[in-house]
C-alpha positions in Angstrom: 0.0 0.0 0.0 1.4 3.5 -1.0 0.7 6.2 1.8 1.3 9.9 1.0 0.2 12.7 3.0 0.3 16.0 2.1 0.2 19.0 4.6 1.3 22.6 5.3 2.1 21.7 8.6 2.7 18.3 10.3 2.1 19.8 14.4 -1.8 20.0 13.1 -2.3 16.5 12.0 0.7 14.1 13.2 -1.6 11.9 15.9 -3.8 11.0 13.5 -1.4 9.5 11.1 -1.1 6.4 12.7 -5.0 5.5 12.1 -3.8 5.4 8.4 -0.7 2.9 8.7 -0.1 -0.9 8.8 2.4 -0.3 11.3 2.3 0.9 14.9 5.0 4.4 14.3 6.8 2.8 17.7 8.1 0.3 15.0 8.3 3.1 12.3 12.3 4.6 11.9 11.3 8.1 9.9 13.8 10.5 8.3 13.0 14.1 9.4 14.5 15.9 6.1 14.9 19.5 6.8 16.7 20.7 3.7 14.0 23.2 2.8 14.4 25.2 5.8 18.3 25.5 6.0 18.4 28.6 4.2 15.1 30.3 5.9 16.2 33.3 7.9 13.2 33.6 10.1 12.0 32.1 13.0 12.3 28.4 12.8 9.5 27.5 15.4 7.5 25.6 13.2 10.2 23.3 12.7 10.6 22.3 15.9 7.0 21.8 16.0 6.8 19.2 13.0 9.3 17.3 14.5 8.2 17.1 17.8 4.9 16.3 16.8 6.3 13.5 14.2 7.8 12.1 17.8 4.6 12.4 20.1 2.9 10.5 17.5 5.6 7.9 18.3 7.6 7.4 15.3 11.3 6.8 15.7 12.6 10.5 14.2 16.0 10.8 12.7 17.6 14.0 11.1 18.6 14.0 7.5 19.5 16.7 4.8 20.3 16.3 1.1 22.3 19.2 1.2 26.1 17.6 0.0 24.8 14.3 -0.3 25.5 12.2 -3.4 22.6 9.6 -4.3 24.3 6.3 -3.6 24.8 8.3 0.3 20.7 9.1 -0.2 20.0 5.1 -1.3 21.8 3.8 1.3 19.7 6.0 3.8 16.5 5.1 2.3 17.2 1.3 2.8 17.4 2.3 6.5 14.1 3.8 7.1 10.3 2.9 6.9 8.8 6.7 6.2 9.9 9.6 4.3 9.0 13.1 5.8 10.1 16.4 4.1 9.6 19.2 5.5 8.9 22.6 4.0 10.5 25.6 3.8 12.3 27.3 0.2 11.1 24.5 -2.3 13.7 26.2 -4.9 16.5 25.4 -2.7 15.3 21.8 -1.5 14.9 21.2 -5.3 18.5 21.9 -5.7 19.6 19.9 -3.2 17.9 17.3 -5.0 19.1 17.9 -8.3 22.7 17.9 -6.8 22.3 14.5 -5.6 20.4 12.9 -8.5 18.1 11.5 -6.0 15.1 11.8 -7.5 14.2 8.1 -8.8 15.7 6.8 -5.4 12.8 9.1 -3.7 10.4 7.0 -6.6 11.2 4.2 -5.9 10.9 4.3 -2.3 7.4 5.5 -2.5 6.5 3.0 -4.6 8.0 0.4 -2.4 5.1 1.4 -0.2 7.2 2.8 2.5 
């Protein structure tokens, strides 16, 4: 089953993602990817707030950025997680970031892994 949730902000809706899963989030390891907001200048709050709620909800949270990764770094990463999250922030620069890393089937092919 492929899950994808879209949202402007996670700290709204995080504890009720886990009525949508197979999977308890205790048993869930999710990459926190924050490269969208490492260039915003203004107060950051909100991404504390995600990622806090991402851990109430129960999910094992890990950081991760794209930023100076290549992909075979991104792949191996992947194959050590259950869930994706990406947060928001400057698309432009996260797109970059992505670009840089050629990461972009990787990311594919994850999701269509149904993780």
């Amino acid at each position: 089953m492929i899950n994808i949730f879209l949202t402007s902000s996670v700290n709204y809706v995080a504890r009720d993602i886990p009525k949508y899963l197979e999977k308890s989030p205790q048993k869930l390891k999710l990459l926190f990817v924050d490269t969208a907001a490492e260039i915003e200048q203004e107060d950051l709050q909100w991404v504390s707030d995600d990622r806090n709620s991402l851990t109430k909800a129960g999910f094992q949270v890990s950081d991760y950025t794209f930023t100076g990764k290549n992909k075979d770094q991104i792949k191996k990463r992947l194959e050590e997680i259950d869930v994706l999250f990406v947060l928001g922030g400057n698309q432009f620069y996260l797109l970059k970031q992505m670009q840089r890393s050629d990461c972009f089937d990787i990311i594919r092919d994850f999701v269509k892994s149904g993780r």
